[in-house]
C-alpha positions as CSV (number, residue, x, y, z in Angstrom):
1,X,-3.3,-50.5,68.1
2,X,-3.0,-48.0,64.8
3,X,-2.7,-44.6,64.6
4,X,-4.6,-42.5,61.8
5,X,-2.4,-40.0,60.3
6,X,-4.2,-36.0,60.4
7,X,-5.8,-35.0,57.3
8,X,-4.0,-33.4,54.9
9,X,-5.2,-29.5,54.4
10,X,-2.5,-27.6,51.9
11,X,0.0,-27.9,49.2
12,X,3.7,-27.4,50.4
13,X,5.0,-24.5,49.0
14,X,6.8,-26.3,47.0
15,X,4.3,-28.2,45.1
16,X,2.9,-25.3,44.4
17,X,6.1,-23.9,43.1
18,X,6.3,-26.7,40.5
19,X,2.8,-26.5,39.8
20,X,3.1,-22.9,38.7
21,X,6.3,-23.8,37.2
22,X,4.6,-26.4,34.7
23,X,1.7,-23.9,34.3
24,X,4.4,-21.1,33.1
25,X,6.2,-23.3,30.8
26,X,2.6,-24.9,29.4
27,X,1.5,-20.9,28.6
28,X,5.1,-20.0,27.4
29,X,4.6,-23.0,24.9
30,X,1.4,-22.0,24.1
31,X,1.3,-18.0,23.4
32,X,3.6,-18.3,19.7
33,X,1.2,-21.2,18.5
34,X,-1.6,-18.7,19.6
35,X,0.5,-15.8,17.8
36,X,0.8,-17.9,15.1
37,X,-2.9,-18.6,14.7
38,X,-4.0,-15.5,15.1
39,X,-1.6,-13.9,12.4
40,X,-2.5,-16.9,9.5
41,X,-5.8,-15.9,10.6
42,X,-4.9,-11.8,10.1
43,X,-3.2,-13.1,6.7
44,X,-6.6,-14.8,5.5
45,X,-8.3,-11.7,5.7
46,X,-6.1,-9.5,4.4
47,X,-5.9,-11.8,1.5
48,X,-9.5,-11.7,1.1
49,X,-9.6,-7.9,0.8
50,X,-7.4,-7.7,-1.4
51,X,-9.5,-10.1,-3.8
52,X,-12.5,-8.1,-3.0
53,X,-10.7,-4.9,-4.1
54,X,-9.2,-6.4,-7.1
55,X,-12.6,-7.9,-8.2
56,X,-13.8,-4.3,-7.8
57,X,-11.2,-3.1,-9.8
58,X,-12.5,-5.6,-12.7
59,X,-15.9,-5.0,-12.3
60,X,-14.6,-1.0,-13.4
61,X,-13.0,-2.3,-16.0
62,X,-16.3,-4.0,-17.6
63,X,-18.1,-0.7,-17.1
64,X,-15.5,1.8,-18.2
65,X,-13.0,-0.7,-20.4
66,X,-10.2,0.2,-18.4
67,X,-8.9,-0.3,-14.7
68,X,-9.2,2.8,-12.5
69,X,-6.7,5.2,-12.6
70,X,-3.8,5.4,-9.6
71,X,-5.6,9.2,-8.7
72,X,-7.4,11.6,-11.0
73,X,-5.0,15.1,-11.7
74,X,-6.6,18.0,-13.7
75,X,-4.9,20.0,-15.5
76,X,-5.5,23.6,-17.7
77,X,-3.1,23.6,-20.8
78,X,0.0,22.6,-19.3
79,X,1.1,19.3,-17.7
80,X,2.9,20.8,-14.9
81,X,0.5,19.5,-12.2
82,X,0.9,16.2,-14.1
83,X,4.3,16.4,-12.5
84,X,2.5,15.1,-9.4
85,X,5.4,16.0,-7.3
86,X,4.9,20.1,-6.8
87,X,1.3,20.4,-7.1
88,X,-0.1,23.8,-8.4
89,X,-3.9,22.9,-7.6
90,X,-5.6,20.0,-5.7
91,X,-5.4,16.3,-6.7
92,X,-8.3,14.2,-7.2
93,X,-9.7,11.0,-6.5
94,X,-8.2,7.9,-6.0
95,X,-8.7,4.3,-7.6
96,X,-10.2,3.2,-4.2
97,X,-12.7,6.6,-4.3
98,X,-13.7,4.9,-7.7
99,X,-14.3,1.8,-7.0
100,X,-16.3,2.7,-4.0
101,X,-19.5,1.3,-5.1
102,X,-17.8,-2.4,-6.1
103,X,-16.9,-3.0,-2.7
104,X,-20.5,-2.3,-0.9
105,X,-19.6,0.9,-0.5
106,X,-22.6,2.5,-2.5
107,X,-23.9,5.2,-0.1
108,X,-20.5,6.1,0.9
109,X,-19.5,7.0,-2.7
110,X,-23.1,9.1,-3.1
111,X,-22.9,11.3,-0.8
112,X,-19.6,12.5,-2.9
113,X,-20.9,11.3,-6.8
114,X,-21.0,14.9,-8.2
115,X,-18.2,16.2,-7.6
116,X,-16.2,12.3,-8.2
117,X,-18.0,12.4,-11.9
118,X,-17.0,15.9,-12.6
119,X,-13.4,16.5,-10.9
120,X,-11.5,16.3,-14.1
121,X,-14.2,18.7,-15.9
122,X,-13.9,21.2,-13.0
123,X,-11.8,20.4,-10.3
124,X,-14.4,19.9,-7.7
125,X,-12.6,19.2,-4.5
126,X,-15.8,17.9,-2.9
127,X,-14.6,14.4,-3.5
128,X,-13.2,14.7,-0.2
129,X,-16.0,14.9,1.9
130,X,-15.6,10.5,1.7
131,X,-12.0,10.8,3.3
132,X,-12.9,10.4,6.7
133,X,-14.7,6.8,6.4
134,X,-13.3,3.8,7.8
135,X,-14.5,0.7,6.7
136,X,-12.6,-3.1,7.1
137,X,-12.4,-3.6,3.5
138,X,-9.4,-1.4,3.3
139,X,-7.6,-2.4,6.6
140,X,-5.2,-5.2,7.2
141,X,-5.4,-6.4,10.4
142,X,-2.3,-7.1,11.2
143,X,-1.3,-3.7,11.0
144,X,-1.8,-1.2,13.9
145,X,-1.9,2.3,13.9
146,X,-4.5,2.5,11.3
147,X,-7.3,3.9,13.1
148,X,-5.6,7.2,13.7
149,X,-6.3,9.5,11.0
150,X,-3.7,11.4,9.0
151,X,-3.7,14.8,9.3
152,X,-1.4,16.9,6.8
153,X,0.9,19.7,8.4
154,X,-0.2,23.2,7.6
155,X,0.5,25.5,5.8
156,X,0.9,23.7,2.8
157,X,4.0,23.7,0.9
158,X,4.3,23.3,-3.0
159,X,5.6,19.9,-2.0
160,X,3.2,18.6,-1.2
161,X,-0.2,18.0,-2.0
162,X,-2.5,20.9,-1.6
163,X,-5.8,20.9,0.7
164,X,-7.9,23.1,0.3
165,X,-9.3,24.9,3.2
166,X,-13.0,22.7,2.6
167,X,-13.3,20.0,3.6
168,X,-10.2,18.2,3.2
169,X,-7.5,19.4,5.1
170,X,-7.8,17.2,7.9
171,X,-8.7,13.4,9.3
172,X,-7.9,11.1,6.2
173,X,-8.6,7.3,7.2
174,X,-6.1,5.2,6.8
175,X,-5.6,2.2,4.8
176,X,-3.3,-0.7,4.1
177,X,-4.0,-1.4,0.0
178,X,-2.4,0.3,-2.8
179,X,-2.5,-0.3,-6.7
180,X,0.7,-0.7,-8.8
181,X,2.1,2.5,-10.6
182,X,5.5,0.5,-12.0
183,X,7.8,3.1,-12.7
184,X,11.7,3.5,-12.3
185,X,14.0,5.7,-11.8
186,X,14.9,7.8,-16.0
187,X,17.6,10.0,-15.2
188,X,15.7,13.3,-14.1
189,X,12.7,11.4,-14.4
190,X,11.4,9.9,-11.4
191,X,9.5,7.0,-10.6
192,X,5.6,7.9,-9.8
193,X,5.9,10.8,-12.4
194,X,7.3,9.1,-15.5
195,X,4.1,7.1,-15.4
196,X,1.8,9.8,-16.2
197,X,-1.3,9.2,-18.6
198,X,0.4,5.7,-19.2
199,X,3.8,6.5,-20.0
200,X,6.3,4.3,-20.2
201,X,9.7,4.2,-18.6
202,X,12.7,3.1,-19.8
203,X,15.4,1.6,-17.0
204,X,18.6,2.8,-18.0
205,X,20.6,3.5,-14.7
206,X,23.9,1.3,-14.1
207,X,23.2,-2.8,-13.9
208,X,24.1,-2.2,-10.0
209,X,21.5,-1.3,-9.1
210,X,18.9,-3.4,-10.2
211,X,20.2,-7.0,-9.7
212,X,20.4,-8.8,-13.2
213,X,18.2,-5.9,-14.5
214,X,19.6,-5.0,-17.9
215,X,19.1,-1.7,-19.4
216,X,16.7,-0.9,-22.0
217,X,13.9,-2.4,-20.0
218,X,10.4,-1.0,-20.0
219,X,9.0,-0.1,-16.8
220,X,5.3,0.9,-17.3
221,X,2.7,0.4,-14.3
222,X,-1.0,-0.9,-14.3
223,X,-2.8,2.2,-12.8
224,X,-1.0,5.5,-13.1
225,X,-2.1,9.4,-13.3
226,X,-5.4,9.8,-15.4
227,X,-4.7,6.4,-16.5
228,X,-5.5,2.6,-16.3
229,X,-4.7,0.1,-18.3
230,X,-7.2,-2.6,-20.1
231,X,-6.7,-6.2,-18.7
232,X,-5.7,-7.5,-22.1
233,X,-2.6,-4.2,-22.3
234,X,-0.8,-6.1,-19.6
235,X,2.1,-7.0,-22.3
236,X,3.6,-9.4,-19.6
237,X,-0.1,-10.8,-18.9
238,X,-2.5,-10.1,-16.0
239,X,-1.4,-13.0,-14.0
240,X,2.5,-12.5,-14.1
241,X,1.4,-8.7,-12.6
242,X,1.0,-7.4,-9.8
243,X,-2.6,-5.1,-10.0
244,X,-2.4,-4.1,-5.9
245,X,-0.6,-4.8,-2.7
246,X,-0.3,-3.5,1.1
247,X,1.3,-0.8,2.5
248,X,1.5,-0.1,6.2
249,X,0.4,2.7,7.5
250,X,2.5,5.7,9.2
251,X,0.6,5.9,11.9
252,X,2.8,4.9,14.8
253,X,5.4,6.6,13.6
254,X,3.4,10.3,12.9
255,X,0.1,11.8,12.4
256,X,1.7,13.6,9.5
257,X,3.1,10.3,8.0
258,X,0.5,9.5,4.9
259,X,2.0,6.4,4.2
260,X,-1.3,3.9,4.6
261,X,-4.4,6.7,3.7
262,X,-7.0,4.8,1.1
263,X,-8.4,8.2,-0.2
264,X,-4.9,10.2,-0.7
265,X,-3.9,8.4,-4.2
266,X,-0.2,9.2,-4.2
267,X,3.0,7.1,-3.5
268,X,2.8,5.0,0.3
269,X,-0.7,6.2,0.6
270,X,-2.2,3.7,-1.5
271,X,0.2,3.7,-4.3
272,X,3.5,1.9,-5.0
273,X,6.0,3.0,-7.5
274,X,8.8,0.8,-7.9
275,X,11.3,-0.7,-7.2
276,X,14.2,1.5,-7.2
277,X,17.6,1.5,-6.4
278,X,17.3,2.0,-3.0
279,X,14.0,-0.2,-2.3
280,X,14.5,-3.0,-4.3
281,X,12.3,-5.3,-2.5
282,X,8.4,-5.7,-0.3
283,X,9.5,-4.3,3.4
284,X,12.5,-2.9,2.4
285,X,14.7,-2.1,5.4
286,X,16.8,0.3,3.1
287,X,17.4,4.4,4.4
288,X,15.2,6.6,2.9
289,X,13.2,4.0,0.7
290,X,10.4,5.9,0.2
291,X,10.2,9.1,-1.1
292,X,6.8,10.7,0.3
293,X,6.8,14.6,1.5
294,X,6.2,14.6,5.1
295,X,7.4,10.8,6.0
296,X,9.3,9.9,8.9
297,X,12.7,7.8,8.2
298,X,12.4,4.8,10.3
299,X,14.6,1.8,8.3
300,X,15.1,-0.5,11.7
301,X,11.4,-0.5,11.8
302,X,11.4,-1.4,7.8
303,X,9.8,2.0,7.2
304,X,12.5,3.7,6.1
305,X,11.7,7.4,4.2
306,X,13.0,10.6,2.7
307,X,11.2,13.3,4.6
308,X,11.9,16.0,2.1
309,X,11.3,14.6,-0.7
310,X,8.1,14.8,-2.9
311,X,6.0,12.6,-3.7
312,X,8.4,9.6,-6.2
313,X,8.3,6.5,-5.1
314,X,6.8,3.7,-2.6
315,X,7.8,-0.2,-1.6
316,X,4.7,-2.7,-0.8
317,X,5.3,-3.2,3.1
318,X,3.3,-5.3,5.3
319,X,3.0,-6.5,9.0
320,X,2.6,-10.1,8.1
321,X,6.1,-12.5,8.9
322,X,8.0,-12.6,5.8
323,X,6.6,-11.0,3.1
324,X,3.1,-9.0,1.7
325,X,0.0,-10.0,0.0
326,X,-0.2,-9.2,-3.5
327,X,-3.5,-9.4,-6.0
328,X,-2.0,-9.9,-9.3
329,X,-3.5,-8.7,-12.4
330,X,-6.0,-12.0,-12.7
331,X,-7.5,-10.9,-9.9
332,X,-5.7,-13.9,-8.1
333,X,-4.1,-13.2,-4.6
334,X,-0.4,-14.8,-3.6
335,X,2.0,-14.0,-0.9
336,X,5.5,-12.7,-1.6
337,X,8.7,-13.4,0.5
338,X,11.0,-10.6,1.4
339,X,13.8,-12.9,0.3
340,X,12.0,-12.9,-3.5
341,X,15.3,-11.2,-5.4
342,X,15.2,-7.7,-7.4
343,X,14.8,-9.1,-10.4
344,X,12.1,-11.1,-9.8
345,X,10.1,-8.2,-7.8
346,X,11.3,-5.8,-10.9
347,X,9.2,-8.5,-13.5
348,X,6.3,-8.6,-11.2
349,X,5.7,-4.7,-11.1
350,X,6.4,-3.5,-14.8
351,X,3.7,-4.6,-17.0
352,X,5.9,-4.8,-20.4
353,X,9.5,-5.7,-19.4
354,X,9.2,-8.7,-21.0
355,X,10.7,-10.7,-18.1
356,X,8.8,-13.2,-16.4
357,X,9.7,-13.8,-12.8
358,X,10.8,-17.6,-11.6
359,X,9.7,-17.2,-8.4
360,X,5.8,-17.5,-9.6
């Protein structure tokens, strides 16, 4: 005679302790290549806008024989407001406001054509009326933040740029794409305003502090104030330059922080102007990097700023592992390391140093 042994009806606790066990480590082992995924994926994309915006840029340069200008500054008689650092009367538009109707942004850039066409005749501030749009083209995903809208401090200060009271004093879009001023540091002149109207700057601070940057080095930019340069005026050629790159926004870190705005065309907004002695590289983790009126000094976080200062200079930063996207002057898009040295950063930004960078 045999005995049948009862059914079987649960798990002991400790199976199931080893099953969750195996499950945990499964998921802990799965999550980065998931991360990691979904970032090459974020990377793709912002790649591709960049193209797309830099494709724009050329396709402005066939109609008007030169690339966009970095932002649009009118001035009566004197250059003063060319300074670009105290501004005496509203700023204008920006490369991106431009090239609106390049990048499928047609009725976006009608509803403001006017006054776009005749800001440097008059001064028409109703440009502005586009800076509340938010469209992909001009947001990396990686970044976050960039749906929150920047909203300048009031009342405005002759240090920064001035708003008038319609309709642009409030709720900027941000944006993570920037063109490439150049510009470095000339004694009393600084960075962003030694560029003006295409000027070129001379590096002539002490070898320290550019890395294996000698002195006597032109520093001019691509896209500057009231200016843009003609593919074929890229001394160093179009694709040893960088044309645009990505900025993150300063959203998390203030409202008042304009670092990543597409329609504000001044330094971290969606201009670089650079390197200088202390930001010599993309997402540099330096104190008081940039120099943007209004930023908040956050170095640990690789935004580091100079909150009092105007508007001077701004490094490429990105939320992408490593390094930032770049579209260089061919319209061709690469990614750049944080480890790439000074002087190889220096060559990619100027457009007539006359060094060539080896890490290309």
């Amino acid at each position: 005679m045999t005995r049948s042994r009862p059914a079987r009806l649960a798990f002991t606790l400790i199976e199931l302790l080893v099953v969750i066990a195996i499950i945990a480590i499964l998921i802990g082992l799965l999550l980065p290549a998931v991360q990691k995924v979904r970032e090459a994926a974020a990377r793709i994309k912002c790649a591709n806008n960049l193209k797309q915006l830099a494709l724009a840029c050329h396709n402005y340069h066939d109609v008007r024989g030169s690339l966009p200008p970095a932002v649009q500054m009118k001035t009566t008689g004197t250059p003063r407001v060319i300074d670009a650092t105290r501004h005496d009367q509203p700023f204008g538009p920006n490369w991106i406001v431009l090239i609106l109707p390049y990048i499928e942004q047609g009725p976006l850039y009608d509803t403001a054509s006017s006054a776009i066409g005749s800001y440097m005749t008059d001064g028409n501030t109703n440009w502005m009326v586009v800076r509340t749009a938010q469209f992909p083209t001009v947001l990396c995903p990686s970044d976050s933040g960039a749906q929150i809208a920047w909203n300048p401090a009031q009342p405005n200060s002759n240090m920064r740029p001035v708003l008038p009271p319609s309709p642009g004093n409030t709720n900027w879009a941000r944006g993570n794409y920037a063109c490439n001023a150049g510009g470095i540091h000339q004694g009393d002149s600084l960075a962003w305003t030694s560029t003006a109207n295409g000027a070129t700057p001379t590096y002539h601070y002490n070898p320290g502090d550019y890395a294996d940057v000698p002195k006597g080095i032109s520093g001019g930019g691509v896209m500057c104030i009231n200016w843009g340069s003609g593919i074929h005026r890229i001394e160093d050629g179009s694709s040893n330059t960088v044309l645009l790159a990505e900025v993150r926004t300063g959203a998390e870190l203030s409202a008042g922080d304009p670092r990543g705005t597409w329609a504000l065309g001044f330094p971290g907004a969606s201009v670089i102007a650079g390197p200088s002695w202390d930001a010599r590289t993309p997402n540099s983790r330096e104190d008081n990097a940039d120099d943007c009126w209004g930023c908040v000094n956050a170095p640990t976080l690789g935004m580091g700023a100079w909150p009092t200062c105007p508007y001077q200079q701004a490094e490429a930063r990105s939320r992408h592992t490593g390094g930032v996207n770049v579209a260089l002057g061919d319209a061709s898009v690469r990614f750049v390391r944080d480890s790439i040295s000074n002087r190889n950063w220096f060559s990619m930004i100027m457009r007539n140093d006359g060094l060539i960078s080896d890490d290309q």
